[in-house]
PyMOL commands that place a pseudoatom at each C-alpha (Angstrom):
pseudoatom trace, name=CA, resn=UNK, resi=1, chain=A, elem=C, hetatm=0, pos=[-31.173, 30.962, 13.671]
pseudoatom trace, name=CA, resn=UNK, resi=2, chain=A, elem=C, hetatm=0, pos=[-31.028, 26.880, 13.993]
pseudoatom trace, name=CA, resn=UNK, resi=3, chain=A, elem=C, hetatm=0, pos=[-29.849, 26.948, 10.472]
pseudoatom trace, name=CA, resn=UNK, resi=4, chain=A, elem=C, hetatm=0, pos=[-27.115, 29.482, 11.622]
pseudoatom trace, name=CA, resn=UNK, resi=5, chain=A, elem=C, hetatm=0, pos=[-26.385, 27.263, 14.383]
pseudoatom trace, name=CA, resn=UNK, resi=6, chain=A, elem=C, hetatm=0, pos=[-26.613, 23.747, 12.358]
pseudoatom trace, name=CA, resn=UNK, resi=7, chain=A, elem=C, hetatm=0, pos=[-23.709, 25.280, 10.211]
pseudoatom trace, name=CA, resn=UNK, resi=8, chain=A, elem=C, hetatm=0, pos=[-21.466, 26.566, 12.856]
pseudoatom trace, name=CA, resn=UNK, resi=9, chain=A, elem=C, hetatm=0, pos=[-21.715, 23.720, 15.052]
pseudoatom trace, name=CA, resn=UNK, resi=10, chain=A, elem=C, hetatm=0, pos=[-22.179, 20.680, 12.683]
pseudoatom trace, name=CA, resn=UNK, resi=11, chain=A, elem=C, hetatm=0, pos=[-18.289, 20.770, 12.297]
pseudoatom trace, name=CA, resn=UNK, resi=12, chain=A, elem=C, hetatm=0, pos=[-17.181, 20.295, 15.633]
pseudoatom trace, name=CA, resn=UNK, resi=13, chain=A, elem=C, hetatm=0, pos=[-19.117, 17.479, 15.927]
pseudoatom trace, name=CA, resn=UNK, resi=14, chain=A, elem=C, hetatm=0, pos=[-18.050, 15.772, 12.751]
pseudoatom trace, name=CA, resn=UNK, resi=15, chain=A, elem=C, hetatm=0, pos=[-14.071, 16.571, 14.219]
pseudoatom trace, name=CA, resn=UNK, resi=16, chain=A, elem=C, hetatm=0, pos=[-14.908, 14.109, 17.107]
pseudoatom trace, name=CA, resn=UNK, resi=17, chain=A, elem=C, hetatm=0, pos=[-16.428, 11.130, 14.894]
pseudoatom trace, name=CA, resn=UNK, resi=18, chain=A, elem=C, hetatm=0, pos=[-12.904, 10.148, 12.835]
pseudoatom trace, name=CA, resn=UNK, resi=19, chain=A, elem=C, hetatm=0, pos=[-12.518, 6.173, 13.065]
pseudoatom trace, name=CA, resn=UNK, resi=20, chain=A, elem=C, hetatm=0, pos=[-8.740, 6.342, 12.553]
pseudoatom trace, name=CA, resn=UNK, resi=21, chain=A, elem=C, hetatm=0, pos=[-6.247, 4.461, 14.510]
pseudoatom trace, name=CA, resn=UNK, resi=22, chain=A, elem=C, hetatm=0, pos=[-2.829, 5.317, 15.160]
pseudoatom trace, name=CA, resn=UNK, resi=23, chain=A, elem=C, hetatm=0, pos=[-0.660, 2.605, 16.060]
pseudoatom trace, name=CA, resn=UNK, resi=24, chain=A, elem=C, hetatm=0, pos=[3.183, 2.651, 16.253]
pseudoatom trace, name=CA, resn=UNK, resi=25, chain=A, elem=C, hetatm=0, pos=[5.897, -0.240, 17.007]
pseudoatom trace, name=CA, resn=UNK, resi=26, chain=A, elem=C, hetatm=0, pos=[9.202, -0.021, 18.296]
pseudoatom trace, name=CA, resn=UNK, resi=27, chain=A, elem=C, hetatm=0, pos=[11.947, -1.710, 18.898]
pseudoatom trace, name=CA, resn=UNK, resi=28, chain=A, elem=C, hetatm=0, pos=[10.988, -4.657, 16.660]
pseudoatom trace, name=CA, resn=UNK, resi=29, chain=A, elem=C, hetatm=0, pos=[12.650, -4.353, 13.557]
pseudoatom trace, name=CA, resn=UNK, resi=30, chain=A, elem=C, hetatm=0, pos=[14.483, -7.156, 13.606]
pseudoatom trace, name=CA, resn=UNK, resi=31, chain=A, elem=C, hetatm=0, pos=[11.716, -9.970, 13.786]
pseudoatom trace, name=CA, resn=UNK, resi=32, chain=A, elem=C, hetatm=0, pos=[8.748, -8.194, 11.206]
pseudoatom trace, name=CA, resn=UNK, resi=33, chain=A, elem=C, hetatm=0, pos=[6.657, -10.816, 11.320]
pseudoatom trace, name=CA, resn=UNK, resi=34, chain=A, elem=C, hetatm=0, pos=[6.094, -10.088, 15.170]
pseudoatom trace, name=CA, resn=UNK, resi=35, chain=A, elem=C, hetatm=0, pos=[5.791, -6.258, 14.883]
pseudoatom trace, name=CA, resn=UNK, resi=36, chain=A, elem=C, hetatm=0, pos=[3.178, -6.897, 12.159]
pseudoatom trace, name=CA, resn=UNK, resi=37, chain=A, elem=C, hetatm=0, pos=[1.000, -9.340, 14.358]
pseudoatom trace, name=CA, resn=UNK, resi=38, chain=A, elem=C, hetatm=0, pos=[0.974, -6.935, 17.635]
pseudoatom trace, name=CA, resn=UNK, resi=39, chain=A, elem=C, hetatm=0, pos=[0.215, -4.531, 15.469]
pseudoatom trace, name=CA, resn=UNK, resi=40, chain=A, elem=C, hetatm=0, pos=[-2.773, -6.129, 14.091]
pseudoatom trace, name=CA, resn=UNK, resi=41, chain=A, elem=C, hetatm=0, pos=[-4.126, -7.742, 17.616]
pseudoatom trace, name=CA, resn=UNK, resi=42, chain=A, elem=C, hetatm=0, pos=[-4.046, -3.901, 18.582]
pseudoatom trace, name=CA, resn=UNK, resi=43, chain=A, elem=C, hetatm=0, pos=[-5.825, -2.839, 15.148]
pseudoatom trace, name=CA, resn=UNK, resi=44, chain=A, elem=C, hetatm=0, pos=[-8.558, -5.165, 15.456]
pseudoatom trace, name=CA, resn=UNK, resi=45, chain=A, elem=C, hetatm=0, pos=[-9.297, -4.083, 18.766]
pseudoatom trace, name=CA, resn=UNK, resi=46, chain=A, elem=C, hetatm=0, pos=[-12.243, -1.736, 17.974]
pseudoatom trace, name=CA, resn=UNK, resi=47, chain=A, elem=C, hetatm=0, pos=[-12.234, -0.051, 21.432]
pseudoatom trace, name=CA, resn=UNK, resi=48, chain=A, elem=C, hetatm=0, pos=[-8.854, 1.234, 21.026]
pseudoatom trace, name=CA, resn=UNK, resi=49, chain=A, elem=C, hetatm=0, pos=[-8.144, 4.251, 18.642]
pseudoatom trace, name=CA, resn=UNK, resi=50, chain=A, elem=C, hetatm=0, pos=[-4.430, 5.055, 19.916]
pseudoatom trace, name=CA, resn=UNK, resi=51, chain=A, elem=C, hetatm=0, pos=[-1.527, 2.678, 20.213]
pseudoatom trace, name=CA, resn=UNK, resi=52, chain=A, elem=C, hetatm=0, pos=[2.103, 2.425, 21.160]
pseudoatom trace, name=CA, resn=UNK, resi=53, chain=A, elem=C, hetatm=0, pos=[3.778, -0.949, 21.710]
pseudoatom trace, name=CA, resn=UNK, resi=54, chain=A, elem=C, hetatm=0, pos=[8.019, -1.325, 22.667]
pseudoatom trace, name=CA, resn=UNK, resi=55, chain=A, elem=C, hetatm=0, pos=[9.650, -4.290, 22.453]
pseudoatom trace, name=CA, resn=UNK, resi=56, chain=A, elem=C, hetatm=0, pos=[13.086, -4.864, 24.509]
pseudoatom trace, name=CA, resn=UNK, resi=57, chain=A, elem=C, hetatm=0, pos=[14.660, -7.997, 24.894]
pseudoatom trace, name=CA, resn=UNK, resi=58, chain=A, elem=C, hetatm=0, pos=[11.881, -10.206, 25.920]
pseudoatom trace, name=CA, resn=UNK, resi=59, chain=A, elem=C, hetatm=0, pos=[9.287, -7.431, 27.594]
pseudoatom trace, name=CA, resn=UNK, resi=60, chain=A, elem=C, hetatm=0, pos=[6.996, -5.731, 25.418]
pseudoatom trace, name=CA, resn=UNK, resi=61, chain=A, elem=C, hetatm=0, pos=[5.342, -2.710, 26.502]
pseudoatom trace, name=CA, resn=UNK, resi=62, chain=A, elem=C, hetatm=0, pos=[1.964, -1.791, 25.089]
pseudoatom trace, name=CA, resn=UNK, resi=63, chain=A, elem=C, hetatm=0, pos=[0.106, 1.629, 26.046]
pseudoatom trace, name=CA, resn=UNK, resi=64, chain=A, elem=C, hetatm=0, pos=[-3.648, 2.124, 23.938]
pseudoatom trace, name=CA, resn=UNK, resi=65, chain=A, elem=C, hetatm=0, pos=[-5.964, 5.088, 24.528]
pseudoatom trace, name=CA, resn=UNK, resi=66, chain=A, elem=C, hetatm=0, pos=[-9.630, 3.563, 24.295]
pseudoatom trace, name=CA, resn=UNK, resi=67, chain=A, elem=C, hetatm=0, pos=[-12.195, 5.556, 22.413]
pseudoatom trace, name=CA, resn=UNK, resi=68, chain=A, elem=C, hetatm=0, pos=[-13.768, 8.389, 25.128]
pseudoatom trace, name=CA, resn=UNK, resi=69, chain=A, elem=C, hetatm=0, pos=[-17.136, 7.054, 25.081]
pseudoatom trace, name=CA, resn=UNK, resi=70, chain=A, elem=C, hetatm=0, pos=[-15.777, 3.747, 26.120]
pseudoatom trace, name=CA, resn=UNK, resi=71, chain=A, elem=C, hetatm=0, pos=[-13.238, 5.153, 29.170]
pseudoatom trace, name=CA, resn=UNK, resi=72, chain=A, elem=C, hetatm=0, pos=[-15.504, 2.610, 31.677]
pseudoatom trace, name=CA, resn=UNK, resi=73, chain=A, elem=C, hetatm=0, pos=[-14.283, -0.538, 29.588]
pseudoatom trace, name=CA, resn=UNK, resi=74, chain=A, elem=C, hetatm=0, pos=[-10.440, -0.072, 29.661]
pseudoatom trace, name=CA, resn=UNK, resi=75, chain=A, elem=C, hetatm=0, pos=[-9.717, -2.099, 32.103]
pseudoatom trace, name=CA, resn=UNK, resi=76, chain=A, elem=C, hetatm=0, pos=[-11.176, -4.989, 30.477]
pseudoatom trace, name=CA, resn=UNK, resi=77, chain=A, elem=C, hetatm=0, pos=[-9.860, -3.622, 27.188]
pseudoatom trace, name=CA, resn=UNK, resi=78, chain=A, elem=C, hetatm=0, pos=[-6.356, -3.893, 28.597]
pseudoatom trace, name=CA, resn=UNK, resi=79, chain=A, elem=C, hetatm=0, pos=[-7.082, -7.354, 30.095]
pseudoatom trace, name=CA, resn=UNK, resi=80, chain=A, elem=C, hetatm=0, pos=[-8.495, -9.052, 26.836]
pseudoatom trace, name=CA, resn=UNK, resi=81, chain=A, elem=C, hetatm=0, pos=[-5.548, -7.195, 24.973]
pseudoatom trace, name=CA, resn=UNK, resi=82, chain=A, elem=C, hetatm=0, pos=[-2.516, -8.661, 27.295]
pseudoatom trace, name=CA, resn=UNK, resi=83, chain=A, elem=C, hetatm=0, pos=[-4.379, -12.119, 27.267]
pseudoatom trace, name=CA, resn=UNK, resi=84, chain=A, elem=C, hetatm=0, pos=[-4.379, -12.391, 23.720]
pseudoatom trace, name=CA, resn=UNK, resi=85, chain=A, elem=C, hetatm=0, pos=[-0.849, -11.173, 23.332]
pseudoatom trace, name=CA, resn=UNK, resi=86, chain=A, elem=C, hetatm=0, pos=[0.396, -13.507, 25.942]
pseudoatom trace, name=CA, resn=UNK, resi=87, chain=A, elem=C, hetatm=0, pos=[-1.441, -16.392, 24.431]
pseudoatom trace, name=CA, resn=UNK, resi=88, chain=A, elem=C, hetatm=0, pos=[0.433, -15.683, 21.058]
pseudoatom trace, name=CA, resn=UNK, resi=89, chain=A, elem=C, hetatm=0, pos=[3.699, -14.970, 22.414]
pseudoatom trace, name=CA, resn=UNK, resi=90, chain=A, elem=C, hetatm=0, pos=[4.410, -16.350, 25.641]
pseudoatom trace, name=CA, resn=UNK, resi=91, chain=A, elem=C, hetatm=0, pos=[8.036, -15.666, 25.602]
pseudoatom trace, name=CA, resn=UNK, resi=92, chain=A, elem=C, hetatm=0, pos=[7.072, -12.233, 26.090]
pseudoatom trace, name=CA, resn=UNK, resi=93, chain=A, elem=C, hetatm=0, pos=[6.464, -10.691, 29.558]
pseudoatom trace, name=CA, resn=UNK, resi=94, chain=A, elem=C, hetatm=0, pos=[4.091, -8.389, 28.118]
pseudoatom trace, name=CA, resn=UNK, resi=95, chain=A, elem=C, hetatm=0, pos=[2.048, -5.464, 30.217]
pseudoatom trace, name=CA, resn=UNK, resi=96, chain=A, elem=C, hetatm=0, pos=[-1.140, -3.331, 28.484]
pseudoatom trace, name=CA, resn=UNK, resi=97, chain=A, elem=C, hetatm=0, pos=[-2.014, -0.114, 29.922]
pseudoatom trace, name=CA, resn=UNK, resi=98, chain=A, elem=C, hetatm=0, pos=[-4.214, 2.337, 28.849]
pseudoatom trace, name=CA, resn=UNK, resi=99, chain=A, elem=C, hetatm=0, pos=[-2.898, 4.890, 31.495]
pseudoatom trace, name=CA, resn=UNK, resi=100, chain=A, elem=C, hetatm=0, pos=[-2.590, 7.781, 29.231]
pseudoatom trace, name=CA, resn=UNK, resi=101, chain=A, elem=C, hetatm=0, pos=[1.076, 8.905, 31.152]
pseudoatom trace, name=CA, resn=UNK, resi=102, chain=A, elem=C, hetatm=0, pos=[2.118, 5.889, 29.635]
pseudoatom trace, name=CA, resn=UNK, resi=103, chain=A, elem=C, hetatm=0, pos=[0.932, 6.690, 26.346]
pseudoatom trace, name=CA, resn=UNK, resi=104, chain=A, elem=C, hetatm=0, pos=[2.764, 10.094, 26.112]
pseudoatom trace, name=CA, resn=UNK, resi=105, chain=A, elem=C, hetatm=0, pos=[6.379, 8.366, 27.589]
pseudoatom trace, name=CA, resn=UNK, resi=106, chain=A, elem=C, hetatm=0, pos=[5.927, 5.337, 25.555]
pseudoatom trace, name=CA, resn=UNK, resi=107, chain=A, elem=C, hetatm=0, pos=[5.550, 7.893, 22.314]
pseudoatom trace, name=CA, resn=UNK, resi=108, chain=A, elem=C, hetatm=0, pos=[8.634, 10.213, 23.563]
pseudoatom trace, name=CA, resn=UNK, resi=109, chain=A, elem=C, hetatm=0, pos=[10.705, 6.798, 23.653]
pseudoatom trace, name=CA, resn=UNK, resi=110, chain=A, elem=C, hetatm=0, pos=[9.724, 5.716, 20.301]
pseudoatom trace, name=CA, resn=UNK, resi=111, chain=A, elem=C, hetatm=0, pos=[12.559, 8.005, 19.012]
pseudoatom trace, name=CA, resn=UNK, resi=112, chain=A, elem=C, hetatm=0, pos=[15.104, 6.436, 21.313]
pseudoatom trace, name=CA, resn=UNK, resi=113, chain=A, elem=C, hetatm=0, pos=[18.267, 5.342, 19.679]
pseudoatom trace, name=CA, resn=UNK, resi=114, chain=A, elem=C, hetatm=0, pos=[20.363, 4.341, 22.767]
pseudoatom trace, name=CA, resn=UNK, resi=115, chain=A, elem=C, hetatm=0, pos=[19.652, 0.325, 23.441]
pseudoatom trace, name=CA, resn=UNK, resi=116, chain=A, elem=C, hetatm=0, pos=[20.572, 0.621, 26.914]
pseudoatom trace, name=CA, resn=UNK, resi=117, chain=A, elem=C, hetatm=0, pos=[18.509, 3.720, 27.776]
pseudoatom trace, name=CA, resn=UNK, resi=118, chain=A, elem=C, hetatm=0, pos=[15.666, 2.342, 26.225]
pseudoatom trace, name=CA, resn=UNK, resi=119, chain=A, elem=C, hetatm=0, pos=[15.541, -0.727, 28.552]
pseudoatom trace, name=CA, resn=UNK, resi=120, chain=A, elem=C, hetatm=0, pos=[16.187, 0.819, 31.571]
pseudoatom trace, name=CA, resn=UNK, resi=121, chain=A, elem=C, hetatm=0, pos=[13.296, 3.266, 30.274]
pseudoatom trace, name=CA, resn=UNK, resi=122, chain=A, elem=C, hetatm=0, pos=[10.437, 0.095, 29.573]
pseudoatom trace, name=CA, resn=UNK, resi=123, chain=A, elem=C, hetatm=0, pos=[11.646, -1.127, 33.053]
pseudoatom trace, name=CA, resn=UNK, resi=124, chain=A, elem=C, hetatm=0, pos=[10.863, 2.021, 34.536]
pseudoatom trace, name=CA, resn=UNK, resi=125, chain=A, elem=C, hetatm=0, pos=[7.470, 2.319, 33.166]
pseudoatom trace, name=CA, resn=UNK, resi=126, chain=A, elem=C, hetatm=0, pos=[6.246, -1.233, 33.846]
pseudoatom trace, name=CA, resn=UNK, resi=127, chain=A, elem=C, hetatm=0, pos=[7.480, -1.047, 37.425]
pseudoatom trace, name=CA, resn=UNK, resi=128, chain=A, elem=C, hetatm=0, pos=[5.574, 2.316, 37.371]
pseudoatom trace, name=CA, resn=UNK, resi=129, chain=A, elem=C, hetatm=0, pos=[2.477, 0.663, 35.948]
pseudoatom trace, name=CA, resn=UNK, resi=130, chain=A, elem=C, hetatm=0, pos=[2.484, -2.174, 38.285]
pseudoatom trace, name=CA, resn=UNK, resi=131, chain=A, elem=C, hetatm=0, pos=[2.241, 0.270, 41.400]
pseudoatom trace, name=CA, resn=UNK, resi=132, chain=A, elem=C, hetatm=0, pos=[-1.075, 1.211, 42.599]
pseudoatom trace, name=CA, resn=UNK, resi=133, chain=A, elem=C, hetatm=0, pos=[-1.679, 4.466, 43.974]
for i in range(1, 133): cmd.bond("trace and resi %d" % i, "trace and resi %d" % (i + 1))
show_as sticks, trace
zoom trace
């Protein structure tokens, strides 16, 4: 019966142990060279396994999902994140959040073609971020 049990359930727990991150950049693709370095701050965070960054004008927006097991960190995930983005761009007015409402808008904008949409969007979503309910 364990054996029966070992094969059935052995599976589902393997499902929940993939190490791949997902990261995805928009609004960048004029200046490469930046795209590739946010995208590799956000990679070499190990906490994070989900990522979507936007970039308009001068604001980037940057929403992570942090690995489950690590949900009491993400605070401090989002702080180290946004310090060390800030520190290599400070032209930026960057904000990190690992709300996961963010997540799913930032991912619905990434196929956004309309410029001005798109900003108005980002400035929704970090005035949204900055209130505290």
């Amino acid at each position: 019966m364990k054996k029966l049990a070992v094969l059935f359930l052995g599976p589902l727990f393997l499902i929940g142990c993939s190490n791949e991150q997902t990261i995805e950049i928009s609004g960048v693709s004029a200046d490469e060279e930046k795209r590739v370095e946010i995208e590799d701050i956000i990679r070499n965070s190990e906490e994070v396994y989900s990522g979507t960054a936007i970039m308009v004008d001068k604001e980037l927006l940057v929403a992570i999902q942090v690995k489950p097991w690590l949900g009491f960190k993400e605070r401090k995930v989002e702080k180290r994140l946004q310090k060390e983005i800030e520190e290599k761009y400070p032209d930026l007015k960057v904000l990190v959040s690992s709300d996961y409402k963010m997540h799913w808008e930032t991912q619905k904008l990434l196929d956004e073609e309309d410029d001005k949409k798109l900003t108005k969007e980002v400035k929704k979503l970090k005035d949204l971020a900055k209130e505290e309910t």
